[in-house]
C-alpha positions as CSV (number, residue, x, y, z in Angstrom):
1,X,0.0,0.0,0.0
2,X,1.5,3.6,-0.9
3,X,2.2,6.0,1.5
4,X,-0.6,9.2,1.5
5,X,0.6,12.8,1.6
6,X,-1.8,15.5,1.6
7,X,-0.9,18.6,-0.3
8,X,-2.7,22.1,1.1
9,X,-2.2,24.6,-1.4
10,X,-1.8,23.8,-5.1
11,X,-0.1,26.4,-6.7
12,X,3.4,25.7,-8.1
13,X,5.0,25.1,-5.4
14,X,2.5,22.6,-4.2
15,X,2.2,21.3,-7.3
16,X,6.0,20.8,-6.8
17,X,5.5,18.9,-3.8
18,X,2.5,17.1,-5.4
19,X,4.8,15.9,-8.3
20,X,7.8,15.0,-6.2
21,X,5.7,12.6,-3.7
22,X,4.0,11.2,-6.8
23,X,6.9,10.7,-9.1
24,X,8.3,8.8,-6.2
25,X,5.2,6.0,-5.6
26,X,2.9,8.3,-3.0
27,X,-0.7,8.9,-3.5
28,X,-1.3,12.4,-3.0
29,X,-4.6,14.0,-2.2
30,X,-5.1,17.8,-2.9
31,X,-7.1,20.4,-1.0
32,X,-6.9,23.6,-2.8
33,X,-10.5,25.3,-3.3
34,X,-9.2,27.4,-6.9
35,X,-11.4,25.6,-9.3
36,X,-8.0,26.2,-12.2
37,X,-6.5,23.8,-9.1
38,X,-6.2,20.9,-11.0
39,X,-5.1,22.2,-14.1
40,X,-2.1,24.0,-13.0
41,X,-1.2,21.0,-10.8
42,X,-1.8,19.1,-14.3
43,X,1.0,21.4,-16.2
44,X,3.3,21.1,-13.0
45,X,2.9,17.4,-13.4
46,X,3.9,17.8,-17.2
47,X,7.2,19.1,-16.3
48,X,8.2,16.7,-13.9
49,X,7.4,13.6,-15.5
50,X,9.0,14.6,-18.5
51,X,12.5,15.9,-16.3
52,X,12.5,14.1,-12.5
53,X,12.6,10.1,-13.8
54,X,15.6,10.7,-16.3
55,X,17.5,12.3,-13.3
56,X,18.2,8.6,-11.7
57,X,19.9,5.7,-13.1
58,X,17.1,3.0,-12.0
59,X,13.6,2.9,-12.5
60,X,11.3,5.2,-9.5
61,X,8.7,3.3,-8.0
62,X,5.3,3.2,-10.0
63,X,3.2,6.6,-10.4
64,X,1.0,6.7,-7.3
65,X,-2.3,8.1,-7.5
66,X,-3.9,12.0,-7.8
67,X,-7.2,13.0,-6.2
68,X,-8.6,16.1,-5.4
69,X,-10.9,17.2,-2.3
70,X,-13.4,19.8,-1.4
71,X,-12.8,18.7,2.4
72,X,-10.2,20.0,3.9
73,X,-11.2,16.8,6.2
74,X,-10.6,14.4,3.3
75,X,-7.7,15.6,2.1
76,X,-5.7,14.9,5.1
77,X,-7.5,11.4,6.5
78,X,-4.9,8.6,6.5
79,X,-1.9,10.8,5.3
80,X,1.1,10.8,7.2
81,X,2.8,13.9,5.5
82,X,1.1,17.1,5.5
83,X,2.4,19.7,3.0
84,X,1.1,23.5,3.2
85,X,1.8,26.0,1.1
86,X,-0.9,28.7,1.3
87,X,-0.3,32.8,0.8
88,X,2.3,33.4,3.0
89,X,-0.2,34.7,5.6
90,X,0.0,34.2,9.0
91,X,-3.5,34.0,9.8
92,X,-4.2,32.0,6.6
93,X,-1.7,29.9,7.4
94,X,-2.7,29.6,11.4
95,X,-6.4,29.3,10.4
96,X,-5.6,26.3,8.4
97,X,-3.5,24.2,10.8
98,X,-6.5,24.7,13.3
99,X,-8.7,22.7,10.5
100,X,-6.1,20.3,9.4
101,X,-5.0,19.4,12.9
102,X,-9.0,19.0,14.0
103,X,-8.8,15.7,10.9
104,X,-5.6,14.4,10.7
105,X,-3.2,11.6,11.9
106,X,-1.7,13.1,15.4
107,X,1.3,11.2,14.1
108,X,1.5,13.0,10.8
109,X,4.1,15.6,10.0
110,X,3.0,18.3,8.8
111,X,5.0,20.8,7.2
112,X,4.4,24.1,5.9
113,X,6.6,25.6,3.0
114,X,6.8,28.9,4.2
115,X,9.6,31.1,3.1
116,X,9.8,33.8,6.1
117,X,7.9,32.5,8.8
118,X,9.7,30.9,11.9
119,X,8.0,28.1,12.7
120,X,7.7,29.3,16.5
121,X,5.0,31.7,15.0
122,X,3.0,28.4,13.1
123,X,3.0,26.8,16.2
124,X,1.8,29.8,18.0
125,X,-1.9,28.4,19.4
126,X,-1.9,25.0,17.4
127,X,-3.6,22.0,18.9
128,X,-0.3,20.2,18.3
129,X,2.3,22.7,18.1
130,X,4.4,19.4,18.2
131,X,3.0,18.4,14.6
132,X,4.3,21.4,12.7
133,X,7.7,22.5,10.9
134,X,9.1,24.4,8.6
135,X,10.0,22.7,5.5
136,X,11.0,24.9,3.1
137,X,11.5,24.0,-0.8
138,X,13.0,25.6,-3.7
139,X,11.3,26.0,-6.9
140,X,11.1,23.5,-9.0
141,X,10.3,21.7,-6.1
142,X,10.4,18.3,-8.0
143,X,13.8,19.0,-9.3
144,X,15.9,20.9,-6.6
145,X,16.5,18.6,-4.0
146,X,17.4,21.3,-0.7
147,X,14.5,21.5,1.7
148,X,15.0,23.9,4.9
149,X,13.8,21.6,7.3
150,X,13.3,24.2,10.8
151,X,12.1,22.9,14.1
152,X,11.4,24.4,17.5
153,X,12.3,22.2,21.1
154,X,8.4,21.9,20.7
155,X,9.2,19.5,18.2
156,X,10.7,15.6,19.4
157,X,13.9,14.5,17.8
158,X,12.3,11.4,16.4
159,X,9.8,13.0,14.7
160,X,12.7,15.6,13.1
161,X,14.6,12.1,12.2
162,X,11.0,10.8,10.6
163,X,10.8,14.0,8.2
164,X,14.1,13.9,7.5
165,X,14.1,10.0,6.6
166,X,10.8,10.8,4.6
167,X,12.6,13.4,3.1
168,X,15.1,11.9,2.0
169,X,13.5,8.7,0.9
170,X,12.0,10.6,-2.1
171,X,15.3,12.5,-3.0
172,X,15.2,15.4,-1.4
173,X,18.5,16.8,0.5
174,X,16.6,17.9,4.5
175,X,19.2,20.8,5.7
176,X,18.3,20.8,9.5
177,X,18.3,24.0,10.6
178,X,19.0,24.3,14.3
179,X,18.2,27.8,15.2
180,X,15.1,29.5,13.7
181,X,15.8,32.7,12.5
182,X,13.3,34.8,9.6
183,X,13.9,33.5,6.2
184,X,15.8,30.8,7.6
185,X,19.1,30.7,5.5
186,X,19.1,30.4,1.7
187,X,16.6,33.3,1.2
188,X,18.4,35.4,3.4
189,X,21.6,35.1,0.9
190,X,18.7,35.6,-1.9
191,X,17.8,38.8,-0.5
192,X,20.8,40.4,-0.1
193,X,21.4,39.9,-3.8
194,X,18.0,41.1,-4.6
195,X,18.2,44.1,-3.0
196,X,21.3,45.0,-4.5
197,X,20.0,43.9,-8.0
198,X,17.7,46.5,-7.2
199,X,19.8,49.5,-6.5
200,X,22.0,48.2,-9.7
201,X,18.7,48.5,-11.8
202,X,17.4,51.5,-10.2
203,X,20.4,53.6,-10.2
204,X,20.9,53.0,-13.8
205,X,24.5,50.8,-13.2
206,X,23.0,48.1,-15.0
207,X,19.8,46.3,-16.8
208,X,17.6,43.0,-15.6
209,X,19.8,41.1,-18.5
210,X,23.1,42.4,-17.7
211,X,22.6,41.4,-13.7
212,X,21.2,38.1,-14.6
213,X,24.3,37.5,-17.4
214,X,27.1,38.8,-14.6
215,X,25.6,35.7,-12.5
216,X,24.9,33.0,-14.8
217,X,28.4,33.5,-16.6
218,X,30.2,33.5,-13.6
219,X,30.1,32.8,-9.7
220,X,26.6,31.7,-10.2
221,X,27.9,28.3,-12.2
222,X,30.8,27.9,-9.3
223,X,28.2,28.7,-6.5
224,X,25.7,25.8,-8.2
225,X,28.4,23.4,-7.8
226,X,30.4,24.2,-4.8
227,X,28.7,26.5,-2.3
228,X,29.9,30.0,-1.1
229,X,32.6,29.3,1.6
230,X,34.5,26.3,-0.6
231,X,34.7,28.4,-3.8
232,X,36.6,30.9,-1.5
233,X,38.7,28.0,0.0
234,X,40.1,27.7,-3.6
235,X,40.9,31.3,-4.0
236,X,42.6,31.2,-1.3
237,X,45.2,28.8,-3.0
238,X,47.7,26.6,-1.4
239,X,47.2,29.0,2.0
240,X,43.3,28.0,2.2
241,X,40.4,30.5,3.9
242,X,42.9,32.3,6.4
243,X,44.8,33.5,3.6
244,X,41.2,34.4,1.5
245,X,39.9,36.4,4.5
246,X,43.3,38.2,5.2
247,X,43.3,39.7,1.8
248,X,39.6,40.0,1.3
249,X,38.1,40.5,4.5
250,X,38.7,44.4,4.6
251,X,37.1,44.6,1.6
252,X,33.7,44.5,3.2
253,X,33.9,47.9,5.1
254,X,34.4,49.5,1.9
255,X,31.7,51.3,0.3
256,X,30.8,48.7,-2.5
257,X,27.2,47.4,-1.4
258,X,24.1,49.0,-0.6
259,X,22.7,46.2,1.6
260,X,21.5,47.6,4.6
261,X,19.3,49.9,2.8
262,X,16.0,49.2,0.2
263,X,15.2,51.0,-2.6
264,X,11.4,52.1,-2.9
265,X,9.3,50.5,-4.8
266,X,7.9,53.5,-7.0
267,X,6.1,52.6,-9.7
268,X,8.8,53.6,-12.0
269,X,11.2,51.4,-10.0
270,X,8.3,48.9,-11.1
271,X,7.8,49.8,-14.6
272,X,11.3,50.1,-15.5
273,X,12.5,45.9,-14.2
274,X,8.9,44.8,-15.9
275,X,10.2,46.7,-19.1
276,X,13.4,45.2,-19.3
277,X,12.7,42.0,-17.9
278,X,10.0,41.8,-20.8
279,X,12.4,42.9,-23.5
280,X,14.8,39.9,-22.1
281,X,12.5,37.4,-21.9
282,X,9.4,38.5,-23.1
283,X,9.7,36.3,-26.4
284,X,9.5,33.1,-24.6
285,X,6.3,31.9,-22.8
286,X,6.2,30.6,-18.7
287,X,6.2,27.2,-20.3
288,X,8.1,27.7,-22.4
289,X,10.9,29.3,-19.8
290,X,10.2,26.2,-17.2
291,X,11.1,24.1,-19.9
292,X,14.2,25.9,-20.7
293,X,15.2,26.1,-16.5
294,X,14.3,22.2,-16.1
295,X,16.8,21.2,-19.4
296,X,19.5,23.1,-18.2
297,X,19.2,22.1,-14.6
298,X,19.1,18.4,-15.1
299,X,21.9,18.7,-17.6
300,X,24.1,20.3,-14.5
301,X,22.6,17.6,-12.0
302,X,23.6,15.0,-13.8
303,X,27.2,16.5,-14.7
304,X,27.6,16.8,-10.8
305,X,25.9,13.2,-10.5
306,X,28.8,12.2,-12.8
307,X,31.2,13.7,-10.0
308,X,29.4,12.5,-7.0
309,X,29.6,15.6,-6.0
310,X,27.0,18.6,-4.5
311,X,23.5,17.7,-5.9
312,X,24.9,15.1,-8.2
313,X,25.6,13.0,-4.7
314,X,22.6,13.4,-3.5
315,X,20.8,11.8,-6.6
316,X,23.2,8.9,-6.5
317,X,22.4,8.5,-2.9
318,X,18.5,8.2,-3.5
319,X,19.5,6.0,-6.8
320,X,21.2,3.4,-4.5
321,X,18.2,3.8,-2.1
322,X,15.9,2.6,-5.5
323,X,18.4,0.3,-7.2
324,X,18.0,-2.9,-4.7
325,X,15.5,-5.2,-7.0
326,X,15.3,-3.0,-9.3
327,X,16.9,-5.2,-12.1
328,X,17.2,-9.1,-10.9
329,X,20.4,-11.3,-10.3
330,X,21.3,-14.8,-11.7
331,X,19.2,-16.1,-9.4
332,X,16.2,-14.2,-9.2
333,X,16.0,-13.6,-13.5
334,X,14.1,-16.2,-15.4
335,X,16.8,-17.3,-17.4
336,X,14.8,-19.1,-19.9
337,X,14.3,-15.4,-21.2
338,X,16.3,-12.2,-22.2
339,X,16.9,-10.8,-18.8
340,X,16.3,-7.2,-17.9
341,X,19.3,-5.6,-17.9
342,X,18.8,-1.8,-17.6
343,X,15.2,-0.1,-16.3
344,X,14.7,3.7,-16.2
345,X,13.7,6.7,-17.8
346,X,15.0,8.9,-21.2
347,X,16.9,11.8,-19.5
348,X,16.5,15.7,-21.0
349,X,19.7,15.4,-22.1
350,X,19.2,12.8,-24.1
351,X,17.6,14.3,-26.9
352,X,18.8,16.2,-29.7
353,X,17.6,18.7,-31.9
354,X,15.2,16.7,-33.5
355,X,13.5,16.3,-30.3
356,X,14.3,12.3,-29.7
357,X,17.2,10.3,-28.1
358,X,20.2,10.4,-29.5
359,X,22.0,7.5,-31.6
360,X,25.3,8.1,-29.1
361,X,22.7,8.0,-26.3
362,X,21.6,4.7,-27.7
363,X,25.1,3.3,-27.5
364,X,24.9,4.1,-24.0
365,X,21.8,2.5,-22.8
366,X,23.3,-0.2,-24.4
367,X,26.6,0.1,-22.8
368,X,25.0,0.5,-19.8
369,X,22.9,-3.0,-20.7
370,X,25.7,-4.6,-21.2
371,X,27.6,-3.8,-17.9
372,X,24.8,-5.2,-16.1
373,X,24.7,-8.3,-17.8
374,X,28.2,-8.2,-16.9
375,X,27.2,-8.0,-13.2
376,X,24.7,-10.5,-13.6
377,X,27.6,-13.5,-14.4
378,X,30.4,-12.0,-12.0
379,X,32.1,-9.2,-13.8
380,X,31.5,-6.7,-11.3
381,X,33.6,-4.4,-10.1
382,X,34.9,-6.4,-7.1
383,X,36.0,-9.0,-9.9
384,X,37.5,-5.8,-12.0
385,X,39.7,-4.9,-9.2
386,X,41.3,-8.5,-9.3
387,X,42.7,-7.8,-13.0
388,X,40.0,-9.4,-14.8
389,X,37.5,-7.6,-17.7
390,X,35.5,-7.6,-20.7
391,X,36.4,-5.3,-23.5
392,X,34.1,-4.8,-26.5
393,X,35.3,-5.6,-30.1
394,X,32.5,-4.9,-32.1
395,X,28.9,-3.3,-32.0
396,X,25.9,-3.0,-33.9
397,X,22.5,-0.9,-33.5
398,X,19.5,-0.8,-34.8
399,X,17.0,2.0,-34.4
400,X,13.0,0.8,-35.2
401,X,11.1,3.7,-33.2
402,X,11.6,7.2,-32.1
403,X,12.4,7.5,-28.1
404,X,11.5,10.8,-26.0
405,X,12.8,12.4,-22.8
406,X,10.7,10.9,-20.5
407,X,10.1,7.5,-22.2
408,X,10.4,4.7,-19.3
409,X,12.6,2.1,-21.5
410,X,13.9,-1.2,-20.6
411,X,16.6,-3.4,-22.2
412,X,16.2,-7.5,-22.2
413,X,18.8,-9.5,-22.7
414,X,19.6,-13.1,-25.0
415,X,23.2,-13.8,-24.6
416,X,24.5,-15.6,-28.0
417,X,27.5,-16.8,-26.9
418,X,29.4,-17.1,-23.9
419,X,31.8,-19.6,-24.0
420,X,35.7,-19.2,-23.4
421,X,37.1,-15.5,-23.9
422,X,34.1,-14.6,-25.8
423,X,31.2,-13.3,-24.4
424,X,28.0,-11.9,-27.2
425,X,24.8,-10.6,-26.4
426,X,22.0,-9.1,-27.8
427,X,19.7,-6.4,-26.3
428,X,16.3,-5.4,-27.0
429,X,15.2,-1.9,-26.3
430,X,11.8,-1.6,-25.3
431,X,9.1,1.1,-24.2
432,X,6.2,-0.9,-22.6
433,X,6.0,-3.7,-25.7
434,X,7.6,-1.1,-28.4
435,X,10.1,-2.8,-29.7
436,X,12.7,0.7,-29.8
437,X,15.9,-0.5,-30.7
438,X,18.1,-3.3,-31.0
439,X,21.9,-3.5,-30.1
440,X,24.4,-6.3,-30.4
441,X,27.8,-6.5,-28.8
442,X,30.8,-8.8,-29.0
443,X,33.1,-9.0,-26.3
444,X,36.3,-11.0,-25.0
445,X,37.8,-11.4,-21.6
446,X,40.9,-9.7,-21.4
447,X,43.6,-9.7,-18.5
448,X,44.2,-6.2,-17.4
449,X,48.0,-6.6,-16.7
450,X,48.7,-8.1,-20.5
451,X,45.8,-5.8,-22.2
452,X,45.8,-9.7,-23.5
453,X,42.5,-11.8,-24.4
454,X,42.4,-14.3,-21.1
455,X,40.3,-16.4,-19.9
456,X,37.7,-15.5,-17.5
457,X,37.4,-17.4,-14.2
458,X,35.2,-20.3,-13.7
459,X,32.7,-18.8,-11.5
460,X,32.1,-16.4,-14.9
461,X,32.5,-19.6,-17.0
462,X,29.6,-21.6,-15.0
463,X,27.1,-18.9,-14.8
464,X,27.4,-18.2,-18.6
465,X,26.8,-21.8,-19.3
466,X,23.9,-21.8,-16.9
467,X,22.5,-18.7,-18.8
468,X,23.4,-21.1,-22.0
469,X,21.3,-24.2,-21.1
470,X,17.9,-21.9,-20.1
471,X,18.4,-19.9,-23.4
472,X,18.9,-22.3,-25.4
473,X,15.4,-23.0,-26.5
474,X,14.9,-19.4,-27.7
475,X,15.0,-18.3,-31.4
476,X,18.0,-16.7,-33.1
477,X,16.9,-12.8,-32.6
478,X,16.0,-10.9,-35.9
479,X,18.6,-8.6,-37.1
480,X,21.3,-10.4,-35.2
481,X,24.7,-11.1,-37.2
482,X,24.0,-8.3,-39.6
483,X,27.0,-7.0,-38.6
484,X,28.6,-8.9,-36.0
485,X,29.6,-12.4,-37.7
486,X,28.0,-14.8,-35.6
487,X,31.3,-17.3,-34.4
488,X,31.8,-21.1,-35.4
């Protein structure tokens, strides 16, 4: 049975929260009385499932399901996460905890996604001030995985360790924040730079595109990747943050920054950012923009993914939470079939300007096929490190059907051969029963001290025959040997 979380408030960010839960096997009920609720949750929806799935390796857990509730009542019965995210109004906000809290689970957690408010001041008059923290997203909340996670000592350590296991459990990164404070932390950074955008703009120093070009070319692509205080640990060279703040730290009395101060919001303060942010960006619609955000923000993820770095970490954490059944081993595969080798979604950056996957990216579901196949008979990474691989001589794809970012596609696996050094398989690429794409590979065992074909061990040797003897009733795949002479 899924797990229930109740989403209060379904605007984008709690469409956000909406999509993440779902996207990761929840149900999720909605309570949000703006009849254009569902829609907008709908094109929210679009966005993830087309971006979120292609972020992870592995397959996510099957889609759970959407309903949507007049009752406030009905919303909440049974859930055991609670996500608000109302007007940031205090007395909206306090008004709906008391009608929540009069329905729910005790045990629920329910967290509001409050940018500014403390969550001392949710809390203030609750029936369970106990229930409620802050739990703060960023936007696109299915994407970015930081969530402010604020408590008060009204709140019991094993509930903080339950949201933050819940958290966590559909990908999200929970930053506890131990000290409340207004805005908690990453908007108070946020604002600093927005007020200062602001007396850039308004004293004529420089325009909306100009600001936003001086970030995204420069510390904004550093910041994305390694924070504030490590990018200064590097400029400080060999001598570290001592030497950084020695040379730098006088710096900040000087006049440079209007920070303390806010400029007024006249309406030709007004007038003159809408102008220029319209002539910046007015040729491209919101859709159109969150499309354009979401490409290039998986396409960093999954760069830092690569590095096992920052964000990237993070996803390969919750991709090693997923990956356990996710594709069988020797002995739970039937082997009497091609075995399923590779299970997940097409990412963004897959696709190419004809708006479908890539050949190359082909090659590397394949690849990917094939190292998991590897696995599956004993070439895996513990055997690598004893100076013992395969190495591929020879490939050949076939492409039948178009594939799309989003596509959930799976690879099955016949093994031809696998007998002495040689090891050749051939993968089918489907989405659902669409047969996608085929790829064939020939490989040989090679010893990684000669760079020499070798013999594999017989551990590798037994399970390949075992594969052998349950394949061997199935047909010769069509399109195999087309151009991989099949061996004597």
């Amino acid at each position: 049975m899924n797990k229930i979380a109740a989403i209060i408030g379904g605007g984008v960010i709690g469409g956000g929260w909406a999509a993440r839960f779902l996207l990761n096997g929840w149900d999720v009920r909605v309570f949000d009385p703006d009849p254009e609720a569902e829609r907008k949750i709908g094109e929210v929806l679009d966005n993830a499932r087309r971006s979120l799935p292609g972020l992870s390796d592995v397959p996510l857990p099957p889609e759970g399901a959407l309903s949507f509730h007049e009752e406030i009542g009905d919303a909440v019965d049974s859930a055991i996460w609670i996500q608000e995210s109302v007007p940031e109004r205090l007395d909206l906000k306090l008004k709906v905890y008391q009608s929540l809290q009069e329905a729910c689970d005790p045990e629920a957690i329910i967290g509001s996604s409050t940018s500014g408010f403390k969550p001392s001041e949710l809390q203030e008059g609750a029936l369970r001030p106990e229930q409620i923290v802050v739990t703060h997203p960023f936007n696109p909340v299915y994407l970015l995985p930081l969530i402010e996670l604020v408590p008060t000592d009204k709140n019991a350590p094993d509930l903080i360790e339950r949201a933050k296991e819940l958290l966590t459990s559909v990908g999200f990164f929970p930053l506890h924040v131990k000290k409340e404070i207004d805005a908690h932390i990453a908007d108070r950074f946020l604002e600093a730079v927005w007020r200062e955008a602001l007396w850039l703009v308004k004293d004529g120093i420089a325009t909306t595109e100009e600001i936003d070009e001086a970030i995204r070319m420069g510390f904004g692509i550093r910041w994305a990747q390694m924070g504030l205080f490590e990018t200064y640990r590097v400029a400080g060279g060999e001598a570290g943050m001592r030497h950084f703040m020695a040379q730098f730290g006088p710096a900040l009395k000087w006049p440079w920054t209007k920070l303390m101060d806010v400029p007024e919001f006249t309406d030709e303060l007004v007038d003159m950012i809408a102008d220029q942010s319209d002539a910046q960006s007015g040729m491209h619609s919101i859709r159109e923009l969150e499309r354009i955000r979401d490409n290039n923000l998986v396409g960093m993820m999954r760069a830092l993914k690569a590095q096992n770095y920052g964000a990237g970490a993070v996803l390969n954490q919750h991709d090693a939470a997923l990956k356990p059944g996710a594709l069988p081993t020797l002995d739970q595969a039937d082997l009497s079939q091609p075995i399923l080798t590779l299970s997940r979604a097409v990412p963004l950056d897959w696709t190419d300007y004809n708006g479908h996957m890539n050949e190359a990216k082909y090659l590397e579901a394949f690849a990917a096929a094939t190292d998991r196949f590897m696995e599956i008979i004993g070439c895996d990474m513990e055997y690598i490190a004893t100076g013992g691989s395969y190495f591929t001589a020879e490939n050949h794809i076939r492409y039948m059907q178009e594939t799309h970012a989003g596509s959930r596609i799976e690879c099955r696996t016949q093994m031809l051969l696998g007998q002495g050094k040689k090891l050749h398989v051939f993968h089918s690429m489907y989405e659902g029963e669409t047969l996608l794409a085929t790829g064939e590979s020939f490989l040989l065992h090679v010893s990684l001290e000669s760079r020499r074909p070798s013999p594999p061990s017989p551990e590798i040797e037994a399970a390949m025959a075992r594969i052998a003897e349950a394949q061997a009733g199935l047909p010769y795949p069509e399109g195999a040997g087309a151009a991989i002479r099949r061996p004597a």
